[in-house]
N, CA, C and O atoms as a GROMACS GRO file, in nm:
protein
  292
    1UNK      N    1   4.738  10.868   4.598
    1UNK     CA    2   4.863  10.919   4.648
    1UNK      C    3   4.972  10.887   4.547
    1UNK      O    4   4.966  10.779   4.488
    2UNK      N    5   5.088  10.985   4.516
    2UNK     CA    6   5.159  10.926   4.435
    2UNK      C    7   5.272  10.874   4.504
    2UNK      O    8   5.289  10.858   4.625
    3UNK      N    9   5.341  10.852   4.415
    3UNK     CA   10   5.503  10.756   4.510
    3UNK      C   11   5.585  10.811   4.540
    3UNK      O   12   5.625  10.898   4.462
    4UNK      N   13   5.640  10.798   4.639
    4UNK     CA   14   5.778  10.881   4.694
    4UNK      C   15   5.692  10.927   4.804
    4UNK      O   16   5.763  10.893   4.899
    5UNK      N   17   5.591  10.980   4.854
    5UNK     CA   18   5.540  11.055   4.953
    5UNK      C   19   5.585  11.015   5.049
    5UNK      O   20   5.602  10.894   5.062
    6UNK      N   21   5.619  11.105   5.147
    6UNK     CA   22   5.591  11.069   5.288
    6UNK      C   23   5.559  11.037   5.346
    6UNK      O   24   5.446  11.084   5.335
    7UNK      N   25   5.555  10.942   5.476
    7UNK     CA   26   5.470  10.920   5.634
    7UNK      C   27   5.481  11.090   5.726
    7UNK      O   28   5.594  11.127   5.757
    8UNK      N   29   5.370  11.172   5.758
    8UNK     CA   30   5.433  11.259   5.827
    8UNK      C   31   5.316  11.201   5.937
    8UNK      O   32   5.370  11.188   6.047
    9UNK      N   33   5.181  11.165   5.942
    9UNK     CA   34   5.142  11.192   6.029
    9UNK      C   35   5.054  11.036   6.009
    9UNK      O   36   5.053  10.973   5.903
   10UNK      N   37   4.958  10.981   6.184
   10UNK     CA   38   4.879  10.891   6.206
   10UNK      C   39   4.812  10.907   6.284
   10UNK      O   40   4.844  10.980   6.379
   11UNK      N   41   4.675  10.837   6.276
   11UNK     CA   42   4.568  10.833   6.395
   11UNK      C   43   4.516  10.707   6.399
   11UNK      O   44   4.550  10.629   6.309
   12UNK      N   45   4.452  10.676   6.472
   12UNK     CA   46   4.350  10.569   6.544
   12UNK      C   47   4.250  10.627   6.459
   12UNK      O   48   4.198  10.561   6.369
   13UNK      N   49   4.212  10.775   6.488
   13UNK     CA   50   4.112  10.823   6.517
   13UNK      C   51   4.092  10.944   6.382
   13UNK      O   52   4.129  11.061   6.390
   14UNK      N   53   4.036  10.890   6.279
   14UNK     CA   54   3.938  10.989   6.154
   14UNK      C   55   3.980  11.121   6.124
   14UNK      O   56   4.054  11.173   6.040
   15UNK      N   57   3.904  11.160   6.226
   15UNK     CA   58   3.892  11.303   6.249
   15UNK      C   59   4.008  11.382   6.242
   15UNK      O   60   4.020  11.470   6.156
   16UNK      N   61   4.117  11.351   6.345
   16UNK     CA   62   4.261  11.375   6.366
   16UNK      C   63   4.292  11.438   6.254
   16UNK      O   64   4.301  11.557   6.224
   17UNK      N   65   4.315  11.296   6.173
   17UNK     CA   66   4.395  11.348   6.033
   17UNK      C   67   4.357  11.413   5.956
   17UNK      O   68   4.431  11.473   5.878
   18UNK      N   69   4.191  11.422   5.953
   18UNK     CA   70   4.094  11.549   5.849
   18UNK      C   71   4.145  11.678   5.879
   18UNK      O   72   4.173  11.768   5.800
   19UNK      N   73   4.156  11.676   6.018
   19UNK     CA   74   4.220  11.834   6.103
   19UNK      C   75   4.381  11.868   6.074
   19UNK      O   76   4.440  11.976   6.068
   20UNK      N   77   4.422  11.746   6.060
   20UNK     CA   78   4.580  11.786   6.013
   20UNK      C   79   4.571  11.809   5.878
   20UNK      O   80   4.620  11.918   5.852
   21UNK      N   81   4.520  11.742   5.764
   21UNK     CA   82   4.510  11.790   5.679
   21UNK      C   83   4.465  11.896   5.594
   21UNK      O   84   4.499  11.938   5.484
   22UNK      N   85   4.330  11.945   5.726
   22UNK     CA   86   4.312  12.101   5.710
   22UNK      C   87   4.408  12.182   5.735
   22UNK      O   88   4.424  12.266   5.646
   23UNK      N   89   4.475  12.188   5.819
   23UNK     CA   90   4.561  12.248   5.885
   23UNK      C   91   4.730  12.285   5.751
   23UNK      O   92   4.795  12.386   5.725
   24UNK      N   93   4.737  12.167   5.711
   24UNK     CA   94   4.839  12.153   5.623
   24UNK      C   95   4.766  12.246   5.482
   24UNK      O   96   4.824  12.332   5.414
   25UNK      N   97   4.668  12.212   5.471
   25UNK     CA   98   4.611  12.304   5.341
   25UNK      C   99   4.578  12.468   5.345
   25UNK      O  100   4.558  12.540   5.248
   26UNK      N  101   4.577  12.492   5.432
   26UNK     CA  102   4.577  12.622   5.487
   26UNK      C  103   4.724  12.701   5.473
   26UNK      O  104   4.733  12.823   5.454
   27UNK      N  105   4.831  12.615   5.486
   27UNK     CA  106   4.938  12.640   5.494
   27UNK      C  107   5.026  12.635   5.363
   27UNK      O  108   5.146  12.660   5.366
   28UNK      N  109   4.960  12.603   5.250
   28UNK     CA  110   4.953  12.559   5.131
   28UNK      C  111   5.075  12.421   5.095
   28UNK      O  112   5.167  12.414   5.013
   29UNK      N  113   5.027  12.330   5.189
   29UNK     CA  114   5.104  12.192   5.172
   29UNK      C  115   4.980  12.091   5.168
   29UNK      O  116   4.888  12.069   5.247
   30UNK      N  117   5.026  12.028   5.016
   30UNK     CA  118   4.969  11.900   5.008
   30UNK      C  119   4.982  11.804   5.038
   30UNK      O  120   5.097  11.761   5.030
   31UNK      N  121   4.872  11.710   5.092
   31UNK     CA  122   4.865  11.583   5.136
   31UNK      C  123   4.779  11.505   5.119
   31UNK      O  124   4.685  11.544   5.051
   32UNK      N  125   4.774  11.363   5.174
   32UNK     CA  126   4.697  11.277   5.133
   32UNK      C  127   4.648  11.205   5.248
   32UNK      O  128   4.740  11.206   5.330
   33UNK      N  129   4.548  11.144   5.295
   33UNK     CA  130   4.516  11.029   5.363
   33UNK      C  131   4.467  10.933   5.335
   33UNK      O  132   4.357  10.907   5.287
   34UNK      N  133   4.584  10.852   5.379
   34UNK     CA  134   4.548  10.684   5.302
   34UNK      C  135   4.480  10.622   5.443
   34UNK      O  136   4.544  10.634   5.548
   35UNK      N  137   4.352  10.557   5.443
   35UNK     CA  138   4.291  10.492   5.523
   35UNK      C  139   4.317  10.321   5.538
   35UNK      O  140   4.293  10.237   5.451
   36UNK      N  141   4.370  10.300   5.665
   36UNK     CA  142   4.394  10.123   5.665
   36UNK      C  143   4.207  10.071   5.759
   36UNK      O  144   4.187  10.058   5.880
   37UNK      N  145   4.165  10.064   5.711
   37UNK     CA  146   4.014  10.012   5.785
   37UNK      C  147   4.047   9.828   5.773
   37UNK      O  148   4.112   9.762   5.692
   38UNK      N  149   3.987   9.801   5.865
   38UNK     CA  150   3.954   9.660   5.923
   38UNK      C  151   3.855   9.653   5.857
   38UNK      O  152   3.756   9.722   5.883
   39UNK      N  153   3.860   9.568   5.759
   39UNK     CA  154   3.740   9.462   5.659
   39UNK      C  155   3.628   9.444   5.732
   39UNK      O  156   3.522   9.496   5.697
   40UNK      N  157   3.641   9.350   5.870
   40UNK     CA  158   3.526   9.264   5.978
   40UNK      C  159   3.480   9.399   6.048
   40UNK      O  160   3.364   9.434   6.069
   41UNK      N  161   3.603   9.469   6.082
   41UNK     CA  162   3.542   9.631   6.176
   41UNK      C  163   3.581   9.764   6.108
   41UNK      O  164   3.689   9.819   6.129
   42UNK      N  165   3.491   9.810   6.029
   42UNK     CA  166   3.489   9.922   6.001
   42UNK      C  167   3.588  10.084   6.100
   42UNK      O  168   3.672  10.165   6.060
   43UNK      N  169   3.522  10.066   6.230
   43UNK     CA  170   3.535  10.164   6.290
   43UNK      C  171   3.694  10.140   6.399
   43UNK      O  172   3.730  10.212   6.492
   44UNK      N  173   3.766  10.010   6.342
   44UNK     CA  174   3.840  10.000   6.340
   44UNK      C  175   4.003  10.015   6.220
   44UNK      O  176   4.001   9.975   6.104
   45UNK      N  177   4.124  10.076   6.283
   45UNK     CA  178   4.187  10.096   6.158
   45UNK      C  179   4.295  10.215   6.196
   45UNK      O  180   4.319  10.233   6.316
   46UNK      N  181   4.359  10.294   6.099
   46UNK     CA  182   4.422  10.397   6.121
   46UNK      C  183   4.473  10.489   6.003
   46UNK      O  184   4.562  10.453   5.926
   47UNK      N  185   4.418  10.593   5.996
   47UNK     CA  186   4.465  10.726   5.887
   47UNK      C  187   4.575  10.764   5.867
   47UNK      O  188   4.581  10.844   5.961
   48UNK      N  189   4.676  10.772   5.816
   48UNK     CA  190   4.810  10.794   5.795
   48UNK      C  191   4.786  10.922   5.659
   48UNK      O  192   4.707  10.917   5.565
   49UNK      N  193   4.873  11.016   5.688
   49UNK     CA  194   4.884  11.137   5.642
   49UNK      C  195   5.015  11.097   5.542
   49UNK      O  196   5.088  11.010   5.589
   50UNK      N  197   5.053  11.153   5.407
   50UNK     CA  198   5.125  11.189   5.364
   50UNK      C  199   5.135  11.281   5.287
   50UNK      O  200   5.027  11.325   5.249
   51UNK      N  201   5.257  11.347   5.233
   51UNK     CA  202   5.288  11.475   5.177
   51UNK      C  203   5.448  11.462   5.094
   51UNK      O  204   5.538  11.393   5.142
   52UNK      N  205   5.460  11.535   4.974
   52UNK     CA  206   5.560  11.498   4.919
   52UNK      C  207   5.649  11.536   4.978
   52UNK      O  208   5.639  11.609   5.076
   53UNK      N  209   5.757  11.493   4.929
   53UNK     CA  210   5.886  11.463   5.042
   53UNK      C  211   5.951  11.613   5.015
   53UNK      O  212   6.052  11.646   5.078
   54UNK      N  213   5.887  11.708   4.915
   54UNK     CA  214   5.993  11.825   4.925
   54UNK      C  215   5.923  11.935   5.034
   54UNK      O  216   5.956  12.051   5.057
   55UNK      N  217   5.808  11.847   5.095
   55UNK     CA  218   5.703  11.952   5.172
   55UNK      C  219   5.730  11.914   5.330
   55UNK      O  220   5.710  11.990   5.424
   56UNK      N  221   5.792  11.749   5.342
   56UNK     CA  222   5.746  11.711   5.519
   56UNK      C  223   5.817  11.780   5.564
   56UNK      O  224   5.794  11.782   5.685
   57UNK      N  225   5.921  11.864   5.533
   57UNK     CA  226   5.985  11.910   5.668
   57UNK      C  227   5.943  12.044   5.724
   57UNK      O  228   5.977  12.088   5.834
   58UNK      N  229   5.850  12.115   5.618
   58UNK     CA  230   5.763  12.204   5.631
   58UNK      C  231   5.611  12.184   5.741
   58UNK      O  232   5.558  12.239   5.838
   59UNK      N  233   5.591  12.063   5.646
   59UNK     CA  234   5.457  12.033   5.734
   59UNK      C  235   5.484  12.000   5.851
   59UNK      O  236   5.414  12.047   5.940
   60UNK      N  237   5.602  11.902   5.889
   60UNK     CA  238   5.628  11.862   6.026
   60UNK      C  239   5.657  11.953   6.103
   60UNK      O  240   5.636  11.925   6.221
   61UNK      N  241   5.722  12.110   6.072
   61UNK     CA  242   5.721  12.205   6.126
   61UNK      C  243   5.575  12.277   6.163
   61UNK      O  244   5.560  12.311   6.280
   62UNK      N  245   5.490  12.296   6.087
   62UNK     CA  246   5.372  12.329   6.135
   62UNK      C  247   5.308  12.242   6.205
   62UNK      O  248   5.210  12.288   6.264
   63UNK      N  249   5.338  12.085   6.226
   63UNK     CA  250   5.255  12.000   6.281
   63UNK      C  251   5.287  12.079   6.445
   63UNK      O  252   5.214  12.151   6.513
   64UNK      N  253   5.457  12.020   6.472
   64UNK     CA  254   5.472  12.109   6.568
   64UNK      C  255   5.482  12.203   6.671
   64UNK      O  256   5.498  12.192   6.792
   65UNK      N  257   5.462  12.335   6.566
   65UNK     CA  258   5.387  12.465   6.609
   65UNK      C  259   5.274  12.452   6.623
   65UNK      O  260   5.229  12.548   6.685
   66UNK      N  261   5.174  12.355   6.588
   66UNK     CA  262   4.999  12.360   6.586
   66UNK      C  263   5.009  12.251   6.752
   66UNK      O  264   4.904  12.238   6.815
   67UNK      N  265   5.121  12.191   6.798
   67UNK     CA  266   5.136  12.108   6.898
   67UNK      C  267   5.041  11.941   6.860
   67UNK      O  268   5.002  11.857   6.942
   68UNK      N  269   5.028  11.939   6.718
   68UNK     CA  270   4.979  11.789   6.705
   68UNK      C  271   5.080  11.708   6.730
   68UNK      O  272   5.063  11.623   6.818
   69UNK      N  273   5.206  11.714   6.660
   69UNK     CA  274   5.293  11.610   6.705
   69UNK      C  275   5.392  11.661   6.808
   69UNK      O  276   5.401  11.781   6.835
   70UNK      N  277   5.469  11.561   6.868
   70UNK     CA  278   5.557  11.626   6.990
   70UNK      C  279   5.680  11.642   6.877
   70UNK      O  280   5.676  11.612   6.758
   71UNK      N  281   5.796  11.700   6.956
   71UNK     CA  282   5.913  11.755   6.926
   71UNK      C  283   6.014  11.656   6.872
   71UNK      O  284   6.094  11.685   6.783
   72UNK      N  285   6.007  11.542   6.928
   72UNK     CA  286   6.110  11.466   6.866
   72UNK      C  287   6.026  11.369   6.763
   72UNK      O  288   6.081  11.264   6.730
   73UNK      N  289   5.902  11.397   6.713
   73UNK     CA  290   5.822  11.272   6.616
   73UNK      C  291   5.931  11.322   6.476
   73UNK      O  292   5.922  11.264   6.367
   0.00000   0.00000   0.00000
């Protein structure tokens, strides 16, 4: 990931953010997912999405419209 990026999006849960990030690439906005995993628990942790900062307000608009995030995230 490079620097300056964004926080636009998070999960508990893997999958989530693979789907947002499909979703964002389709739309032709780049992003990244940086994975925080638990050392002792693997299947513990959380995916955090980012995207350069001249794109989140784009992507957060499609997050939106796709109804992943609510209205005021």
């Amino acid at each position: 990931m490079k620097e300056g990026w964004v926080k636009i999006y998070s999960s508990v849960e893997e999958f989530k953010a693979k789907i947002v990030e499909d979703i964002l690439k389709q739309n032709g906005i780049e992003s990244h997912i940086l994975e925080k995993r638990d050392s002792a628990i693997p299947s513990l942790g959380e995916s955090t999405l980012y995207t350069p900062p001249e794109k989140a307000e784009a992507a957060l608009a499609i997050l939106k419209k796709e109804q992943l995030i609510e209205e005021d995230e």
